[in-house]
N, C-alpha and C positions, 0 to 999 in steps of 0.2 A: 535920720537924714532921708530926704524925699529922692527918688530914681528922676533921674534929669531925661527929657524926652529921648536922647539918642538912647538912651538904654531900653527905651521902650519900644520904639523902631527899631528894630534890628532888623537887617535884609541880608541874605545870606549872600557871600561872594561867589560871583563867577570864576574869576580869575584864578583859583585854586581847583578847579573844575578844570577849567583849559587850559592847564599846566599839566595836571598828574595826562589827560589824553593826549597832550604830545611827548609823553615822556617812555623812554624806549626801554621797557622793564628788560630784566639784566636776572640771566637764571643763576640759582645761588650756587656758590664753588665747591664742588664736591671732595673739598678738602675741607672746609670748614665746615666746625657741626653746629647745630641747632643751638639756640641759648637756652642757660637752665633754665627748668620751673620756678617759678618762688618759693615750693617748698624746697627742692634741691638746694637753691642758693641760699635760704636762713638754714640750712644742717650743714652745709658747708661754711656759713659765717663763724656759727656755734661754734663746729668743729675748731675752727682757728682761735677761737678766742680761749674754747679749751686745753688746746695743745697748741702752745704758741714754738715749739722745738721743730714739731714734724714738718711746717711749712718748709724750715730752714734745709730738713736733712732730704724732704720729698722732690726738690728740684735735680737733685742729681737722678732721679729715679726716670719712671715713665709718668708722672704724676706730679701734679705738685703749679703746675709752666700752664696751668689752661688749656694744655693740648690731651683729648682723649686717646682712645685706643683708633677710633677712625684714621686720625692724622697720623699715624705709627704705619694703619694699613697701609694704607694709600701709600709712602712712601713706599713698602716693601712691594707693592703692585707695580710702582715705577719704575724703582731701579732696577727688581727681576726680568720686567720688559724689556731692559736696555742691554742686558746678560744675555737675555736670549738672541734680541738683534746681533751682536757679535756669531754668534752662531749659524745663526740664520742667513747672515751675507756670506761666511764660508759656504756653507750648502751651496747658495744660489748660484755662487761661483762655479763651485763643482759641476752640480748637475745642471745649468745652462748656458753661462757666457763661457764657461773654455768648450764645451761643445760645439756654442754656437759657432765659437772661433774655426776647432781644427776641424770640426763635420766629419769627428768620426769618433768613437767609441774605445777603441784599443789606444788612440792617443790622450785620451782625455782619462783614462783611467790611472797614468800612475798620478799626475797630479791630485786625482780625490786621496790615493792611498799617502800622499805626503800629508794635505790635510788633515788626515785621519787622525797622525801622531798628535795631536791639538788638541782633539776635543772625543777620542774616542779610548782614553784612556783610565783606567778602572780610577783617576782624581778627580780628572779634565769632563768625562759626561758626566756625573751626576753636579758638578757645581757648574757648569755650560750649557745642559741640557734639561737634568731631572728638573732638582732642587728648582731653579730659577720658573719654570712651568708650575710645578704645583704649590712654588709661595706664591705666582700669580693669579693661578684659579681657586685655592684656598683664600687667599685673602682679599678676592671681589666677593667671593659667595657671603663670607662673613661681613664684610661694610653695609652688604645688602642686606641683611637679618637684623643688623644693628641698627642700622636704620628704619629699618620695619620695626624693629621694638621702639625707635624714639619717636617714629609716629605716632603709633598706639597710646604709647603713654601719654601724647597732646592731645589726643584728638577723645582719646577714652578712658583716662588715667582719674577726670573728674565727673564723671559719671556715674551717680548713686543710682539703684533699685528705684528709689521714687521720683529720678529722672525720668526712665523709660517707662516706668509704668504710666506716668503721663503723659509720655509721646504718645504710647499704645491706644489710650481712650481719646486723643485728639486723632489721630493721623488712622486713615482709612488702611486697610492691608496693602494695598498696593503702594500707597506711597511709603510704606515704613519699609516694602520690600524695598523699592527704589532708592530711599533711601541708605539702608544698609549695604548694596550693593557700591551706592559709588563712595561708602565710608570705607568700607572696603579696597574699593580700589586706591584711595586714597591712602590708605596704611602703606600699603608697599611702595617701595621707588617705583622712578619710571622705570622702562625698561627698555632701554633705548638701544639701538642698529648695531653701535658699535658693542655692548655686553651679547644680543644674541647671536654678533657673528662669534666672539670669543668663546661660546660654549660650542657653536657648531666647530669653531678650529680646534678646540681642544678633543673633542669626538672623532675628529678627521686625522688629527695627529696622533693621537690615539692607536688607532686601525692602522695608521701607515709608521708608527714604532713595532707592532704587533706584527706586519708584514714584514719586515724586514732587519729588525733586530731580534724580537723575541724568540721568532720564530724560525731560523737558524741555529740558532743557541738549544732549541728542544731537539729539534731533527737532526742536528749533524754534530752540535757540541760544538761550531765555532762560527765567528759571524766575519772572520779575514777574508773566506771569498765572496763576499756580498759585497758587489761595486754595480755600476753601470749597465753591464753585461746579465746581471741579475734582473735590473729592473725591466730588460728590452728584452728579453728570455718570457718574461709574465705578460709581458704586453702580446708574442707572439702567443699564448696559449689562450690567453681572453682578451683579447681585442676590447667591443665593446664595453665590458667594463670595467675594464682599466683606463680606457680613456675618459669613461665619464666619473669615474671615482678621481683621475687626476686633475682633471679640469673642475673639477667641482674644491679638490682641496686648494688648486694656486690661485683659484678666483675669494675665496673666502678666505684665504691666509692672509692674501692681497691686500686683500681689502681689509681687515681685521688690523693688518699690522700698519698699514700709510695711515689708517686712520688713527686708531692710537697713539702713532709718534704724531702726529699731528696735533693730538689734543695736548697732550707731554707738555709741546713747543710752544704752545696758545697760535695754534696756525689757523685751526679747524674754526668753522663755527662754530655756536651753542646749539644742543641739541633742539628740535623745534624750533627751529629760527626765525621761518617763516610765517610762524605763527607768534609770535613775540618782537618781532621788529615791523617797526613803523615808518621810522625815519629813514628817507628815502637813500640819503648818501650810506649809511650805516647800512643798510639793504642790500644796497650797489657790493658793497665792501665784504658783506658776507657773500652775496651770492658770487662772486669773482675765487673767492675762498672755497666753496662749495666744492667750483666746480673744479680748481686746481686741485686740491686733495683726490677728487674722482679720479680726473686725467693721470694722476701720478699713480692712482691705484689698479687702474687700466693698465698704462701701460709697463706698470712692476709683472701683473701679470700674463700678459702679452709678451715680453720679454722673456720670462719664467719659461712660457709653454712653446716659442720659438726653438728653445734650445733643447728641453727637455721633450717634449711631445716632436717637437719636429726631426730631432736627430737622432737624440736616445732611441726615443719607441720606436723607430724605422730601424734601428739596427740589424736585427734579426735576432735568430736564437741562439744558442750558444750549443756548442756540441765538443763531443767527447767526455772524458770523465766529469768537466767542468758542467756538460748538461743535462748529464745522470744526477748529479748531486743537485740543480734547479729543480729537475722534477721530481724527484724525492721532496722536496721540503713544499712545493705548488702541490701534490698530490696528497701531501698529509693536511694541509689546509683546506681540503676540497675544492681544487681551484685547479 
C-alpha cells in the first residue's frame, strides 16, 4: 500500500510547544517515591506470579500496599514534629509570654516548675522531648541517603565500562570533569532552607540541652534548681554570648519550625518557586504565601526574645547559696 501524501508532509506542531511553555511545572512530593525500573518491576511481576500467598499476607506488613520505606519515614518525621510542637508551645510559654506578662522572674518561676511536672518527667521527656527529636533527625538524614541511592541507581545503575570508555575518548577532560560534577550533584537531593536550618537547630538544641540539663545533672546531681533564674544568672556572667548564642537559636528555631508546620499544612510554597512558576496568578499566590510564613516566622521570634532576652536576661544574678551552686556548674563549663 502506497504512503498517501499527508504522510509524507509531516510538519511538526506548534501547539504542543506552546502548551508545555505555559505550563507551571509542579516539584515532585517528597512523600512519593520514584517509579521502579523495569528491571525492578519484571522481578517484582515474577515474584507475584511465583508466590501468589505473600501478596496476600505482605499487605498487613510494611510492604506489599506500594508504599516503601520513604513513605513510613516521612510520616515518622511528621508526627515527631507535631510531638515536639506540644512541647515547645509549653517552653515558649514558660520562658516568654508569662514573663512577658508579669516582667519579673520570681513570678514567672513557679508557673515553669508546674509545667515541669508534664514533660520533665523520667516518662513524659524522653517521649516529648528525646525520642520525638532524634526519630526526626534520624529519619530526614535517612530519606536523604535513600534517595541518593534511588538516584544513583537512575542516573548510573545502566552504565557499563564500555559506556564510559567511550564518553572518555569522545569528551575532552574538561567537559567529562564537568560533567561528572553536576552527575554528581544530581545524585543527591536538593538541599533546601528549610533541612539546613533543621541540622543547625538540632546543633543549637543540642548545646542548649548540654547547658542546662546535662550539665547540672554532672555538677550538682540534680537539675530541680534550674529555672529562669539560672538562665539570667549566665547571661549576667557572659553577656555577649549568651546573647548572641540566644538570638541565633529563637531566630533559627523560628524559622525552622513555622516553616516546617507550614509545609505539614500545604501553606508554604514549593521549594524554588521562583524559579519554577510562571503563571502570573499562581505567582501572585506563592509570593503572598512566601511572605506570610516569613512574617509569622518573625514575629514567633520577636515574641520569643521580647520575653526571654528582654525580661529573663535583665534579671540579674542570683545570690546566696542558690548562686554558689550557678557558678559551680558555669565554672565547670568554662564559662
Amino acid at each position: 500500500m502506497a504512503p498517501d501524501s499527508a504522510s509524507l508532509n509531516r510538519k511538526e506542531s506548534q501547539e504542543t510547544l506552546a502548551s508545555l511553555v505555559h505550563l507551571d511545572p509542579a516539584p515532585i512530593d517528597t512523600e512519593k517515591e520514584l517509579p521502579p525500573l523495569p528491571e525492578d518491576s519484571i522481578e517484582s511481576s515474577t515474584s507475584n506470579i511465583m508466590s501468589p500467598t505473600q501478596t496476600s499476607t505482605s499487605s498487613l506488613g510494611l510492604s506489599g500496599s506500594g508504599r516503601g520505606p520513604i513513605f513510613y519515614l516521612t510520616r515518622i518525621q511528621r508526627y515527631s514534629s507535631y510531638t515536639f510542637t506540644f512541647f515547645a508551645g509549653l517552653h515558649f510559654a514558660n520562658t516568654s509570654l508569662i514573663p512577658l506578662i508579669y516582667r519579673s522572674v520570681p513570678y514567672s518561676e513557679p508557673f515553669l516548675l508546674m509545667t515541669r511536672e508534664l514533660y520533665h518527667t523520667r516518662l513524659t521527656e524522653p517521649l516529648l522531648v528525646g525520642l520525638p527529636v532524634l526519630a526526626h533527625v534520624v529519619s530526614g538524614l535517612t530519606i536523604r541517603l535513600l534517595r541518593r541511592n534511588q538516584n544513583k541507581k537512575r542516573y548510573h545503575g545502566d552504565a557499563s565500562p564500555s559506556f564510559w570508555e567511550l564518553a572518555r575518548s569522545k569528551v575532552s577532560l574538561t567537559s567529562s570533569s564537568t560533567s561528572q560534577r553536576s552527575s554528581s550533584s544530581r545524585i543527591w537531593p536538593v538541599f533546601s532552607n528549610i533541612a539546613a536550618s533543621g541540622y543547625a537547630f538540632a546543633a543549637l538544641l543540642t548545646s542548649h540541652v548540654a547547658m542546662n540539663r546535662v550539665l547540672p545533672l554532672i555538677v550538682d546531681g540534680d537539675s530541680s534548681n534550674i529555672g529562669l533564674a539560672y538562665i539570667a544568672h549566665g547571661f549576667v556572667r557572659h553577656a555577649p554570648s549568651a546573647y548572641a548564642a540566644y538570638v541565633l537559636l529563637l531566630s533559627v528555631s523560628a524559622g525552622h519550625m513555622v516553616w516546617g508546620m507550614a509545609r505539614w499544612l500545604d501553606l508554604a510554597p514549593p521549594a524554588n518557586w521562583k524559579k519554577i512558576t510562571f503563571d502570573k496568578p499562581t505567582r501572585s499566590r506563592r509570593r503572598r504565601a512566601w511572605w506570610a510564613v516569613n512574617a509569622t516566622a518573625a514575629s514567633l521570634a520577636v515574641l520569643w526574645a521580647a520575653g526571654g532576652l528582654g525580661v529573663v536576661a535583665r534579671a540579674g544574678p542570683a545570690y546566696g547559696w542558690l548562686g554558689t551552686v550557678y557558678d559551680g556548674i558555669y565554672e565547670f563549663a568554662g564559662r
